[in-house]
N, C-alpha and C positions, 0 to 999 in steps of 0.2 A: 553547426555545420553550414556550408554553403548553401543559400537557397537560389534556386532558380529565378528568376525575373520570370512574372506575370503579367501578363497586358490587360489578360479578359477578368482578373479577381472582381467578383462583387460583394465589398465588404462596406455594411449599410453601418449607418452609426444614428444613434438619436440623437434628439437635442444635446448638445454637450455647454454645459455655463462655463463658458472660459472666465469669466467676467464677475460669478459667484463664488465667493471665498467663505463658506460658514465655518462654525467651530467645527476642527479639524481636520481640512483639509491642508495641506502641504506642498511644500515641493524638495524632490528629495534626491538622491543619485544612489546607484547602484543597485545590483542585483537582489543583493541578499542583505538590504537594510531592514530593519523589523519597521514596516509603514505603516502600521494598522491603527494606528492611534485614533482615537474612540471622539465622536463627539462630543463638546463639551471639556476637553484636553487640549494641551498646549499643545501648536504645530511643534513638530521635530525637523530640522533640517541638519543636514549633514553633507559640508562639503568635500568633496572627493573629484578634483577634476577630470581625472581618465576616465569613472564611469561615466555611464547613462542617465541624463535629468531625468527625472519622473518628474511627471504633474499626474495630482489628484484630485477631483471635482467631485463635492458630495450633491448629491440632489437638491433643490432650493427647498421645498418645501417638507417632504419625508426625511426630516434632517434629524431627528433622534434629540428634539431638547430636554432637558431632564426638567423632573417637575414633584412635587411631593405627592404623598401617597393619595392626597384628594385630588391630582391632577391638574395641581396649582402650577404653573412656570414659578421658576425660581430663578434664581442670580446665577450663572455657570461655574463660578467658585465656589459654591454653597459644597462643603464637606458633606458625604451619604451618611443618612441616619443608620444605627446600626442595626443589626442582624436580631429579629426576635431568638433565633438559638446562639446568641451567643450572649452565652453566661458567664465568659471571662475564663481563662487558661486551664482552671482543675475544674469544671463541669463536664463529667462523661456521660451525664445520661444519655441512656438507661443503664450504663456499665457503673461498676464501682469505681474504676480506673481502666488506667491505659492496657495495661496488663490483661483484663478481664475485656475489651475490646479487641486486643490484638489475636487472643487463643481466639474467640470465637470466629474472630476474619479468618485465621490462620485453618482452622478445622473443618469451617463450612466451605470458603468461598476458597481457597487457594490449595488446601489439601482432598476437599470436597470427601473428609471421613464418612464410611455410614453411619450410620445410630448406635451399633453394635459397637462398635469400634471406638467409639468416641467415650461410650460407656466403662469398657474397659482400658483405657490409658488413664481417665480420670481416674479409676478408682486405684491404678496404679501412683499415681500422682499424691492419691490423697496418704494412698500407704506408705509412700515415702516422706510426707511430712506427719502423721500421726503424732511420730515422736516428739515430735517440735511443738506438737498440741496446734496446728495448723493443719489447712486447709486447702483445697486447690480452688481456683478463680469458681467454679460451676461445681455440682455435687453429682451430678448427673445432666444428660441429652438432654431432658426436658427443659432443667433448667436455662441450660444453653439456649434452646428454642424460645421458651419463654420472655429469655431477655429479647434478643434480637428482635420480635416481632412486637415486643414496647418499644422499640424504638421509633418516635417520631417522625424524623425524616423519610421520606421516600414511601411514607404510606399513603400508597393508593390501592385502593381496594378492587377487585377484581369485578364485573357484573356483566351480565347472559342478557340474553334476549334470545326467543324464537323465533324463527319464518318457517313457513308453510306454504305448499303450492296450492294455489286457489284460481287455477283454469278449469279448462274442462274435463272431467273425468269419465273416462268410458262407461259402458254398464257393465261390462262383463271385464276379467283378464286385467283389471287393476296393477298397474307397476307399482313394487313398494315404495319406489323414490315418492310417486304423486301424497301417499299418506304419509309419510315420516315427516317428524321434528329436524330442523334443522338448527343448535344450540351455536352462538356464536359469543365468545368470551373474548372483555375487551374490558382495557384501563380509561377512564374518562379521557378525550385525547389533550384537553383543556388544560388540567393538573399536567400531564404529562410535558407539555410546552413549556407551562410557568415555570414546571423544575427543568429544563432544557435553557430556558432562557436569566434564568438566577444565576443556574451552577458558577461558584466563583473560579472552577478550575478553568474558565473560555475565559477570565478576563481578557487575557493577550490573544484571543484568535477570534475576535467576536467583530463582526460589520454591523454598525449601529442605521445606518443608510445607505443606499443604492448608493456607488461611483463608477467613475468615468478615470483609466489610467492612460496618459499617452506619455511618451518619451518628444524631447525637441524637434526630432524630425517629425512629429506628428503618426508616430507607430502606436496604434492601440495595443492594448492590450489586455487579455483575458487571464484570468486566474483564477478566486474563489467565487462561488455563484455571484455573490452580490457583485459584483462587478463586470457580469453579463450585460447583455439590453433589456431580455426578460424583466429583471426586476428594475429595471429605471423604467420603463415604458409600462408595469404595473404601478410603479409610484405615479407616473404623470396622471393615468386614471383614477386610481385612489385620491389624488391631491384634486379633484375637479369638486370635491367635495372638503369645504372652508374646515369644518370643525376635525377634520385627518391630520393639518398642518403641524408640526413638530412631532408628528409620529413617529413608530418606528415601525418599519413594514419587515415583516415577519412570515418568510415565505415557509408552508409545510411542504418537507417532503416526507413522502410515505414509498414504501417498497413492499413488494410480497415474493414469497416464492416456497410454492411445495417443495418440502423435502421428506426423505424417509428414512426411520431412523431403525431401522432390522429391518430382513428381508427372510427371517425367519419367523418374525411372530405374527401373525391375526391383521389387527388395524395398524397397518406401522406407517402412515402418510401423517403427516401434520403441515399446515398451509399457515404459517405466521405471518402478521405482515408488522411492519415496523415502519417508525414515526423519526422524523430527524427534521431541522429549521435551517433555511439557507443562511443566516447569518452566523453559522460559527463554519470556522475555514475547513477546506475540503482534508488537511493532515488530520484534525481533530478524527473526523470522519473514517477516514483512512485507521488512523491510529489506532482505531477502537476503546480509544478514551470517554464511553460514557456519552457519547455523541448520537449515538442511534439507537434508541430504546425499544421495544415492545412493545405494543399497541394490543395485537389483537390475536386469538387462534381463531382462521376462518373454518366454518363447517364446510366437510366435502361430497358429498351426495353420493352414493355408492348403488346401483344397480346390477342386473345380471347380463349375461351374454346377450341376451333375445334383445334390450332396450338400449343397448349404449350404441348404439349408432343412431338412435330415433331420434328424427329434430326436433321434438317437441322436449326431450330428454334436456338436448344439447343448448337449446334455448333456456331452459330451466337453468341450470348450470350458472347459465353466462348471467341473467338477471340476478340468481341468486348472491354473485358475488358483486353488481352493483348495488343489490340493494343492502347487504350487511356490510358494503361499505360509505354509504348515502347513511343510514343507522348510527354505526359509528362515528359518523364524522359531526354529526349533529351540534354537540355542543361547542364546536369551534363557530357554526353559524353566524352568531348576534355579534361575534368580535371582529366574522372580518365586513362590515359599513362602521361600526361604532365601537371605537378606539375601548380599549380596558388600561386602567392602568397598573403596572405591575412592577415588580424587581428585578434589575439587571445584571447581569459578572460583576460591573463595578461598581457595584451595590446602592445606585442611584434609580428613583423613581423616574419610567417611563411611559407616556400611551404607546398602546402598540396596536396594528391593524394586521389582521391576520389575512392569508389568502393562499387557496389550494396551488403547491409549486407544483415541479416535477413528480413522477411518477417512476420508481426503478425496478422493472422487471423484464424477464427473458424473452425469447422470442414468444415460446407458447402461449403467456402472460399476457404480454403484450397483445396478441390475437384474440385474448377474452377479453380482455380491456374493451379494444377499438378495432378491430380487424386491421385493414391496412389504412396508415395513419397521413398517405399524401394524397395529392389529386391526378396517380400515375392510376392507368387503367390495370387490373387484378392480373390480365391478360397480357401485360404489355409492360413490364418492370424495366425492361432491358435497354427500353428506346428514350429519345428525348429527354428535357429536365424538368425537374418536377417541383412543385413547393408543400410546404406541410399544410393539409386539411383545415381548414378553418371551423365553426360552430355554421356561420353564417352558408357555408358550402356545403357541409354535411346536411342542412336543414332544408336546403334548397332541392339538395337530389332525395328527399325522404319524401318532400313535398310531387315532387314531379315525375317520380318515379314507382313501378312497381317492386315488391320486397324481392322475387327471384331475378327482375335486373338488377336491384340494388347489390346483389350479391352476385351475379354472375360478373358484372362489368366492373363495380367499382369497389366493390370486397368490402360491403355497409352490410350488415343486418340491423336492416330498418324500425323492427319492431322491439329493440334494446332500449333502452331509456339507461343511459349514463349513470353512473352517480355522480358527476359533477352538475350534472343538470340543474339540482336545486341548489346550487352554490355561487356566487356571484364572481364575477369576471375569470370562470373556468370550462375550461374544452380539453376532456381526456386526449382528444387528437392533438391537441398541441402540446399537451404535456408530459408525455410519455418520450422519456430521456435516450439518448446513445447508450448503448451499453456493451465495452469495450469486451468483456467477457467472453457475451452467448453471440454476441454479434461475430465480433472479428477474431476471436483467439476457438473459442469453441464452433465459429459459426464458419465463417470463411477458410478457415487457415485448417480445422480437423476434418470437418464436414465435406467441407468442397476440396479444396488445393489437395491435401493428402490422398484423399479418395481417389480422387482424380489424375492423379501421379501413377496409383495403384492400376487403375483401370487404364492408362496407357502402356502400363507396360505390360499389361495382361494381352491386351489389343495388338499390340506388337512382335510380341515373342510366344514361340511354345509355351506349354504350359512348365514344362521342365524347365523354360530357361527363363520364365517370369518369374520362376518362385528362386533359381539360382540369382536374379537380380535383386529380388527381395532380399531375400538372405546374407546378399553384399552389403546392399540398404543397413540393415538391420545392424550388421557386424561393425560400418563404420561408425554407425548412432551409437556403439559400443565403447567405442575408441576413443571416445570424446577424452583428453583429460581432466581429471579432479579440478573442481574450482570452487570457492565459494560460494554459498548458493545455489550451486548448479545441483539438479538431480540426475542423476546419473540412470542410463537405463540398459542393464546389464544384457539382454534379451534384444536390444533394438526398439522398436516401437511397437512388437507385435504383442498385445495386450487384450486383454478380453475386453475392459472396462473402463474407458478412458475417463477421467477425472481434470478438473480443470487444470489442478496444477500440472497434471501429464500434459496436456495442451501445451501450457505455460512451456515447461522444458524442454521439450520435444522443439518448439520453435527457437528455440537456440542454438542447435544442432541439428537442423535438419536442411539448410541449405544444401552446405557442402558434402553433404552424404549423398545426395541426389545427381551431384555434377557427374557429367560422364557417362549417364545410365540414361538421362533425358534430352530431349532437345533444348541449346542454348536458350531458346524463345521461353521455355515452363520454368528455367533456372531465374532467367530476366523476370517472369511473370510474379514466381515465388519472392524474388528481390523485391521488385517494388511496394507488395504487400505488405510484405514486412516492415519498410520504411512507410510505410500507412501508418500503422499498426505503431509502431514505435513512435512515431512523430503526435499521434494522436493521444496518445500515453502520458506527453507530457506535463508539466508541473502548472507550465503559466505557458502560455500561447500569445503570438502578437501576430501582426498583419503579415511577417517572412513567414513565420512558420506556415499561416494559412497559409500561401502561395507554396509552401514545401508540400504541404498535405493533399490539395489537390495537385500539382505535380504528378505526384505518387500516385494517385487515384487517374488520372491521366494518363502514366504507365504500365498501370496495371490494365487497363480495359485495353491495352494499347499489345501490348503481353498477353493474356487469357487465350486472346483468338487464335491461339495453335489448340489448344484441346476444344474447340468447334472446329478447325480445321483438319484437324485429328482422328476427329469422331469420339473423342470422347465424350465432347456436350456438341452435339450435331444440331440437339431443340434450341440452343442457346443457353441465355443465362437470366432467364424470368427467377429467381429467384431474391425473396425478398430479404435476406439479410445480406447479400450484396449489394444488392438496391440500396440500401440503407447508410451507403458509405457516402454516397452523393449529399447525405445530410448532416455529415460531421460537420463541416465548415459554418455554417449556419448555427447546428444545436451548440458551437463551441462559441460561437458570438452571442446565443441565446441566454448562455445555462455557463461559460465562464470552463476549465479545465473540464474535460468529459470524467476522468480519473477519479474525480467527487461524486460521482454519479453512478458507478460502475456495480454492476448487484453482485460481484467479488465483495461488496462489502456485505450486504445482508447475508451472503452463503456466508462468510466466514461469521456472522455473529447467530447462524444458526446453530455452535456448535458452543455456547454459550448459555444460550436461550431456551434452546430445544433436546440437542443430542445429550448436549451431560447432564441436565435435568431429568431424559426419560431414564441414562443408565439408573439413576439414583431410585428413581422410583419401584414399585413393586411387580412393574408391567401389566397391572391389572389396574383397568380405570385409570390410566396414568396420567390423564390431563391434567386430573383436579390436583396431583402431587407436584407437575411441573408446574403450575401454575404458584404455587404456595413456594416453590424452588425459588423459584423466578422472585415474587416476594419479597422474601429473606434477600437476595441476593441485592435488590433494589435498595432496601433498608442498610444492609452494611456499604453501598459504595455509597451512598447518601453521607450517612454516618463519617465515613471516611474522606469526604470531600468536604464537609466540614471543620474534623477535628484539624486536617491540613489547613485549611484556611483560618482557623485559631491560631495556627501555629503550635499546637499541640503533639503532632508526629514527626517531629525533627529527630536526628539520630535515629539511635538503635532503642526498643524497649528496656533494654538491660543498661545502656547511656544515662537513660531519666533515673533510673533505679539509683546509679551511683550519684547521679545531680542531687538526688532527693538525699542521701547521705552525705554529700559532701557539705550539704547544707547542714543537716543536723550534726555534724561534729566541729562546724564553726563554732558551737559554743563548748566543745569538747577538743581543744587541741592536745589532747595524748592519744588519742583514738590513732589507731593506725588507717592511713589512707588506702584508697581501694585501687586492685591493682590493673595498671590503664590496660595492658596484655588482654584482660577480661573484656575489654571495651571494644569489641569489635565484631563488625556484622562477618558471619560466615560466610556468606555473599562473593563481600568483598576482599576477606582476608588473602594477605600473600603469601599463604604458604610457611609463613615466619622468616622468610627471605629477606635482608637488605642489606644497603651498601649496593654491590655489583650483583647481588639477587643471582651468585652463582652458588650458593646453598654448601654445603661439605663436600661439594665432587669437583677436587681439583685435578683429578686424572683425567685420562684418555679418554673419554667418553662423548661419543659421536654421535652416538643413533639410538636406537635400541627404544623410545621413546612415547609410548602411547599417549595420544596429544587426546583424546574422544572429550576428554572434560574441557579441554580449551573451547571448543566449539559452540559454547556459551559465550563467549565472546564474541562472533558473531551475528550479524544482523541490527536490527533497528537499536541506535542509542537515543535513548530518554534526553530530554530537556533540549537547550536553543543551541540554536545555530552556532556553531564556532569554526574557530580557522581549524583548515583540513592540517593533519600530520598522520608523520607512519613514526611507532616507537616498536623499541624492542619489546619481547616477551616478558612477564614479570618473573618467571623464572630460567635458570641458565641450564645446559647442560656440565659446560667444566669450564676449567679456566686453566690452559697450556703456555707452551713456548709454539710462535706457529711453526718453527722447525720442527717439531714433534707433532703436527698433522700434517704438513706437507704432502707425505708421500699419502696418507688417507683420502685425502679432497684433489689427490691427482694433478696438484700444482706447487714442481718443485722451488717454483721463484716467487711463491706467496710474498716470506719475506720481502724482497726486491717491490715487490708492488704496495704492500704494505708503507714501502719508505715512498715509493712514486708519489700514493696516495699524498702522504703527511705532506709533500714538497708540495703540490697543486694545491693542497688547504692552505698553506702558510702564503701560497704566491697566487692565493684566487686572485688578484687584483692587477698581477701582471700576465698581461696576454703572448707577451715575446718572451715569457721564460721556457726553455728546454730540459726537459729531463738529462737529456744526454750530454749539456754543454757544462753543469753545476754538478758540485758534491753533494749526493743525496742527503737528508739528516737521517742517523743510524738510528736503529730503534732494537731494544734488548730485552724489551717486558713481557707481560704473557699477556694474553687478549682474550676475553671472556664471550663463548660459545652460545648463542641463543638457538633454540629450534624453529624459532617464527619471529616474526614482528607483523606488529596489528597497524593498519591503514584504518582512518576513519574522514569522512569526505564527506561532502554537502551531496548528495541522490536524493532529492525530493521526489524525483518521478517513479523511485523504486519503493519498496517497503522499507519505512522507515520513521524516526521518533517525531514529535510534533514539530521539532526544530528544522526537519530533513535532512536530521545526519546517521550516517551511517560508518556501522565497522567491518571490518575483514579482515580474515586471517592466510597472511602470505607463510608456506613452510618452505624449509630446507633441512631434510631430516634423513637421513639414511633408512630410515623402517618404521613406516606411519602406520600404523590400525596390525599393529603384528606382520604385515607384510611389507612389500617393495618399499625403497627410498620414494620420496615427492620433493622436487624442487620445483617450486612454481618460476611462473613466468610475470613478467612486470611490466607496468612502464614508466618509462625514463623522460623526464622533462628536462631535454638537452637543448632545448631553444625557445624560450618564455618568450621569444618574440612572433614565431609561426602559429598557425592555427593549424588545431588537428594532428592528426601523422605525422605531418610535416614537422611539428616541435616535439614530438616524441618519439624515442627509440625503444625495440622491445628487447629485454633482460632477459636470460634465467637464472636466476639465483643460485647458488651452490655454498654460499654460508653467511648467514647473518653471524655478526660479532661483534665486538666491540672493544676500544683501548683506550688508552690515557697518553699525553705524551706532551712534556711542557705544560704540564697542570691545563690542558684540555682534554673532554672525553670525546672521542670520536663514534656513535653507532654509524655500522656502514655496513656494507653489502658484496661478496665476491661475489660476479656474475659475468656470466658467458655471454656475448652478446650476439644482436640478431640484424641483420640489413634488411632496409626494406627492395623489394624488387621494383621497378619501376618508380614513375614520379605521380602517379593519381592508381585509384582502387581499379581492381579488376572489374574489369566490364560485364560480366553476367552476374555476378555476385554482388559485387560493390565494395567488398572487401579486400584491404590491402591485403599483401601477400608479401613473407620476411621467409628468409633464408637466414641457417645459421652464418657468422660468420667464421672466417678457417685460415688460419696462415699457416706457408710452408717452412717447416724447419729440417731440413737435412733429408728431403723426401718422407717426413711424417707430415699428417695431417692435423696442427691444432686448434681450438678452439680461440676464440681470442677473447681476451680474460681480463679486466679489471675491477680494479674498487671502488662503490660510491658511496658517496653518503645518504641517507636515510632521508636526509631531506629532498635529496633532487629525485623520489620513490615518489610517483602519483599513488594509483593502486596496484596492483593485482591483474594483469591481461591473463585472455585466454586465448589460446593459439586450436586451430584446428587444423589437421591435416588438408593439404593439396592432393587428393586421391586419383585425378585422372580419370582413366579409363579403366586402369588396376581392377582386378577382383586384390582383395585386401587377404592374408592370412591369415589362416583359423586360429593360428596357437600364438597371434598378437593378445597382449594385453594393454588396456589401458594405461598403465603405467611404465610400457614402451615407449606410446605414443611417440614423447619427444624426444625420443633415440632415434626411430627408428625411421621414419620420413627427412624429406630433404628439403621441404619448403612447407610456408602455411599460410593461413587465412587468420590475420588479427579478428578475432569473432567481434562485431560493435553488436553483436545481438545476444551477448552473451547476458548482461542486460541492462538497462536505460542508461547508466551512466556512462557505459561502455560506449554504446550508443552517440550520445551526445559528445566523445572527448577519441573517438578513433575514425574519424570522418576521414 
């Protein structure tokens, strides 16, 4: 998108070696070139003159040289010795085979059977081969169990420790908190690193040294941690000490966050905290590839009414969680002064120097951690600029200060002792991360901006005509159309219990339902937040985008002052996780994309970790079962990240079975061969469809079409990067003459356009041909009916596979989910040479199809088209605004219609209504939507990549 010119940015840079070239640094062009090539590998270069140079500078000394398991330097060509578990292609231990590894992946980890159940399909299993005088892979659960927890890999044993408060104890009236055990259960975090830093599934996403990335114009830029300053400005320190040199620096990050898992049973809180290393890339992370593991279950102290406000309680509390995590972190100690050496993804010996990174948790977290984490006065958030807390600053007012002004003025509780304390070159106050979440989506955007919407229209209007404006609110956040992705919220936004991802969708649709109901200024306010918020999101950041981001943040403070105006914040805006915005630009120059950082990712692996481990258990005592869950579960994706890296789990299980027979009938050629039909994953099968995948329905059939299983199709795709396209469906609905749906799809001159089309393929290359001057080429065949065609696109900044591609499913179906037709909306790349809007136009589909003609197949697209209003976005929103387009034919009013190809289909747009001032109609449904208004707002917030390509 266009950024602003900044004059006032300050963006600091460290030492940067132009001049230092070690093993694997490069120079490369373009966006989306895979750069990551590993110390000790050959530079990649790859010329592309319309992109963007990159240059990349590894650190001089923290440079990642490989060296043998005594931590001998070696030659850079020296091949890696191999893998003590790798015992060559058919070694399954602990399984008999592949077969006997996959049911138990398949039972524990993926179907997550009870015990009961797994007992009875086995003994089913075994009843069905009895006859055979066979057996099934397990006899029984135990045995099941039995194996898995022989499995080798990923055994790390679980081990406790107690604390106890040992201040002052009253004489009388004793709180039980002062006498109770508090048990804390935790994996050694040491083991847990070495398997983080092995795993060979990070070969390709692994940062062996801090770097430095600029583009020719001298544009920094941020992306995965290691390519922050943080960790080149911890290598400079680490390197100050000779025997670190060819290290590899190894930042922890660790994350916590209570959650609760029933709100019907007893004890139902559990406090995990989880262990991840800044050197594998923030997708891995994101991905939930095995990146973020388990560390530890913290204990939670539990008192009664009478003491939970008492400070001596609240100070308990907060020590208690520095010191079982000062405890746990223990045996990283000795490695981060004195290098260890160990195995890496690409399976070469390296020393490595460990050191406490970031920290990812929520706001309340964040406040047991370190209270407030800059040198802005506790009182005073709102004013001035501020910088992040130092060790040396905190020490100085602990020193000079009393504990109630420590706390009254500068929000220190002075008599905390950190756990980074005993840890070298670490300050919880520097380390505690952005967190795009609880900060700006749960924090600014539900907490404040909605509330705050709410409470001026309350201020404004009667009570009767606040809640009549609510309730418009509500109705238009109804209206949203179906989109990919999108969560729909049938009700509005009025919900008991808001959840993050309510957050999440709610700010995609909640601009434009406010226009008209507020003042321009809270509309503008709301905008530039959002372009915060979104800009802050994304993938890799460079010196524009900072300048975009504060921009925005510029904006928005600039915007807010009508609800202090207003009276709806009359006190101001002392609040600290708006305060906290002011430090994006900095922590994203620190710490590299915030999005790697984000405790979105710990919540979402608490439902791995914690939630379906406690359903599984018996509810009674349930720790010690999740903890054995947890386990297992460790040991089979161990297991499984191995046998891949053998190259052992290619194909399908039932693939190997026939490989393994095709072999043994080499020496038996009468044997009948096995039938390839058999050979196919359910997953992926099509249906039995090929050829034009229009199946046995060559009739009329339009609609009628329940797509709910397609919907597996969307979202994050597996594996690297590839070039974007949109294909048709893999299955058809029918296959007609289009004169025989014509009068159906409501356009009698399909044909005719059908032949325009074919003539603009044939004559893409002449720009002065006319339709109307040449004889069209005739066309007599039938053209085969899809109900969707799937888009898949590079979205790094959205949820998406390690590569950041992603899919989507565009329909055009007469009766999707048993109800109303959905014909999405698109957009059209009708000018590769504009940026933004301006190269694209918006679609709505009305039939994917497809034909043949001259031994070419054409998939293509009939759609209604849309004009944009104006030449730049609307000014309180910032979103452009299309009208359908309509031509007059004999005083009717039509649509204007033609056909594209599937390749000039970027994605998937979402259109939101232009509502005005309108109260909207009850008996509207969302699947009117785009009948029934006359203009819209191209949503770019519908999400990142919208974002990014509708500017």
């Amino acid at each position: 998108m266009p950024v602003p010119a900044s004059d006032n940015m300050d963006v600091e840079y460290p030492s940067f070696v132009l001049d230092h070239t070690p093993p694997g640094s490069y120079v490369a062009f373009g966006e989306e070139l895979n750069i990551n090539s590993s110390p000790g590998g050959n530079a990649r270069d790859q010329y592309t003159p319309d992109l963007p140079r990159i240059t990349r500078a590894y650190h001089a000394k923290l440079n990642g040289q490989i060296c043998n398991e005594n931590g001998d330097d070696i030659p850079p060509d020296t091949l890696p010795p191999p893998r003590g578990s790798d015992q060559g292609p058919d070694d399954w231990t602990p399984y008999a085979n592949r077969l006997e590894f996959e049911v138990a992946d398949f039972l524990y980890r993926r179907n997550q059977m009870s015990a009961g159940d797994i007992n009875f399909i086995l003994s089913l299993w075994a009843a069905s081969l009895a006859i055979h005088n066979d057996k099934p892979p397990f006899t029984k659960v135990t045995h099941m169990y039995d194996t898995i927890d022989s499995t080798p890999l990923g055994d790390i044993s679980w081990e406790s420790f107690s604390l106890q408060y040992n201040g002052e104890i009253p004489a009388d009236n004793v709180p039980s908190w002062m006498e109770a055990d508090y048990d804390v259960w935790f994996h050694d975090p040491r083991i847990l690193v070495h398997n983080l830093v092995s795993n060979p599934d990070f070969k390709f996403n692994f940062d062996y040294t801090p770097f430095q990335e600029r583009t020719t114009d001298n544009t920094h830029r941020f992306r995965d941690f290691m390519s922050g300053n943080w960790a080149w400005s911890q290598a400079d320190i680490i390197a100050d000490d000779p025997q670190t040199h060819g290290s590899v620096f190894c930042p922890i990050i660790l994350g916590s966050d209570k959650t609760t898992v029933s709100v019907a049973t007893g004890h139902n809180e559990y406090w995990p905290v989880y262990l991840s290393i800044g050197n594998i890339h923030n997708n891995i992370r994101r991905a939930h590839r095995n990146g973020v593991v388990l560390l530890a279950f913290l204990a939670i102290p539990k008192t009664t009414h009478e003491f939970r406000d008492d400070a001596a309680f609240r100070k308990f509390c907060r020590q208690l969680l520095h010191s079982s995590l000062a405890k746990i972190l223990e045996p990283l100690k000795p490695g981060m002064t004195s290098p260890e050496v160990i195995r890496f993804p690409d399976d070469h010996f390296r020393k490595v120097i460990y050191g406490l990174g970031p920290y990812i948790a929520d706001y309340p977290e964040q406040a047991l951690l370190a209270c407030i984490v800059c040198t802005a006065p506790a009182k005073d958030l709102d004013t001035g600029h501020h910088v992040r807390r130092s060790q040396a600053h905190t020490d100085l007012l602990v020193e000079e200060f009393e504990l109630g002004m420590l706390w009254d003025e500068y929000g220190l509780v002075g008599d905390i002792v950190p756990f980074t304390n005993g840890f070298p070159r670490a300050n919880i106050n520097e380390l505690l991360s952005s967190d795009i979440l609880h900060q700006l989506i749960k924090g600014v955007f539900k907490d404040h901006l909605v509330t705050w919407v709410n409470d001026y229209i309350k201020v404004e209007h009667s009570a009767s005509e606040a809640q009549k404006i609510l309730d418009d609110i509500d109705r238009r956040i109804a209206l949203a159309p179906s989109f990919a992705g999108l969560r729909r919220f049938p009700e509005g936004r009025n919900f008991k219990q808001w959840t993050g991802d309510d957050s999440k969708a709610l700010m995609k649709v909640y601009l434009p339902a406010i226009e008209g109901h507020v003042p321009d200024e809270m509309v503008k306010a709301m905008h530039a937040f959002l372009d915060f918020c979104y800009i802050a999101r994304r993938d890799t950041h460079d010196t524009h985008s900072l300048a975009a981001l504060d921009n925005a943040l510029q904006r928005f403070h600039r915007h807010r002052e009508v609800f202090r105006t207003s009276g709806v914040r009359a006190e101001g805006f002392n609040l600290p996780r708006q305060h906290s915005l002011i430090h994006y630009v900095k922590m994203i120059q620190a710490y590299g994309a915030p999005n790697g950082l984000c405790s979105s990712i710990t919540e979402s692996k608490h439902i791995k970790a914690v939630k379906e481990p406690w359903r599984r258990s018996s509810r009674f005592e349930a720790l010690s079962q999740m903890l054995l869950t947890n386990q297992r579960l460790d040991k089979l994706a161990a297991a499984r990240v191995d046998f891949v890296n053998r190259g052992m789990l290619k194909g399908t299980c039932l693939s190997s079975v026939w490989e393994d027979i095709l072999r043994m009938n080499q020496a038996d050629p009468g044997s009948d061969p096995p039938d390839p039909l058999l050979d196919q994953d359910p997953q992926l099968a099509d249906n039995g469809n090929d050829g034009d995948n229009s199946g046995s329905n060559n009739g009329n059939n339009m609609g009628n079409i329940d797509e709910d299983n397609d919907d597996e199709a969307e979202g994050d795709v597996a594996g690297p990067t590839v070039e974007a396209h949109v294909d048709l469906a893999k299955t058809a609905l029918c296959r007609v003459y289009p004169d025989d749906i014509a009068a159906e799809i409501e356009q009698p001159d399909f044909s005719d356009l059908i032949q325009q089309f074919i003539h603009k393929q044939e004559n893409a290359q002449d720009s002065k041909s006319n339709n109307s001057l040449v004889a069209l080429p005739t066309f007599y065949g039938k053209i085969t009916v899809y109900p969707s065609a799937v888009a898949t696109f590079h979205a790094p900044s959205d949820i998406s596979g390690i590569g950041g591609m992603r899919r989507e499913r565009i329909r055009a179906v007469n009766s999707w989910r048993k109800g109303s037709g959905r014909y999405d909306t698109i957009f059209v790349n009708t000018d590769p040479f504009a940026e933004g809007m301006r190269g694209l136009d918006i679609a709505r589909v009305r039939l994917f199809f497809s034909f043949s003609h001259d031994g070419v197949q054409y998939p293509c697209a009939l759609v209604h088209w849309f004009s944009r209003l104006g030449d730049s976005p609307n000014d309180n929103t910032g979103l452009w605004i299309v009208e359908p387009d309509t031509s007059d034919d004999d005083g009717a009013t039509l649509r204007v219609t033609s056909i594209v190809h599937l390749d000039t289909i970027v994605r998937a747009a979402h259109l939101l209504p232009v509502f005005g001032h309108e109260y909207v109609s009850r008996t509207l449904s969302f699947s009117d939507t785009l009948d029934e208004f006359t203009s819209f707002y191209v949503n770019k917030y519908a999400d990142h990549h919208a974002f990014e390509i509708a500017f």
